[in-house]
C-alpha positions, -999 to 999 in steps of 0.1 A, spaced: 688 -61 -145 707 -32 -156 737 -32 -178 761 -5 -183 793 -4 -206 825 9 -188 853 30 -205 874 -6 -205 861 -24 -239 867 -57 -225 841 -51 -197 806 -52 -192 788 -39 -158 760 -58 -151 735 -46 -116 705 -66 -106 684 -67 -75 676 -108 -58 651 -109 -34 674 -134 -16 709 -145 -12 702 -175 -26 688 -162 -55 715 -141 -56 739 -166 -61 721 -187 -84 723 -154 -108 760 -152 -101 766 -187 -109 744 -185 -143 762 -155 -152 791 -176 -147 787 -201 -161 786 -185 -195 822 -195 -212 826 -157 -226 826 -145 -189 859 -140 -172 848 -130 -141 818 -120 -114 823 -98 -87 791 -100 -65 781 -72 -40 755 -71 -12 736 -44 2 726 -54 37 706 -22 47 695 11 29 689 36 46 660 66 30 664 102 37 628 122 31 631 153 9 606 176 1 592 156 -29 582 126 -1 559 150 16 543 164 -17 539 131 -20 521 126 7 500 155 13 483 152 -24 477 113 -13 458 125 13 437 152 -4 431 119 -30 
């Protein structure tokens, strides 16, 4: 989990990667359940979507020569 402070003082951003949806939800609803917490706003990535760069074939090519 990843947690970043925001310019607002009263707010705290929070990121974290689930495996599932379920899983997902059971880390919402723990971070809810937490009485200082006013709020969770969940977001779900359903695809990502890589673009190679030069760095992924360096990568690649020394792998090989391994």
């Amino acid at each position: 989990m990843t947690v970043s402070f925001s310019n607002l003082p009263s707010q705290l951003l929070l990121w974290a990667w689930c495996p599932t949806t379920m899983e997902q939800k059971r880390c919402v609803d723990e971070i809810s359940a937490n009485e200082s917490v006013c709020g969770v706003e969940m977001h779900l990535m359903i695809s990502g979507h890589h673009v190679e760069s030069w760095r992924d074939r360096i990568v690649r090519e020394r792998a090989r020569k391994a």
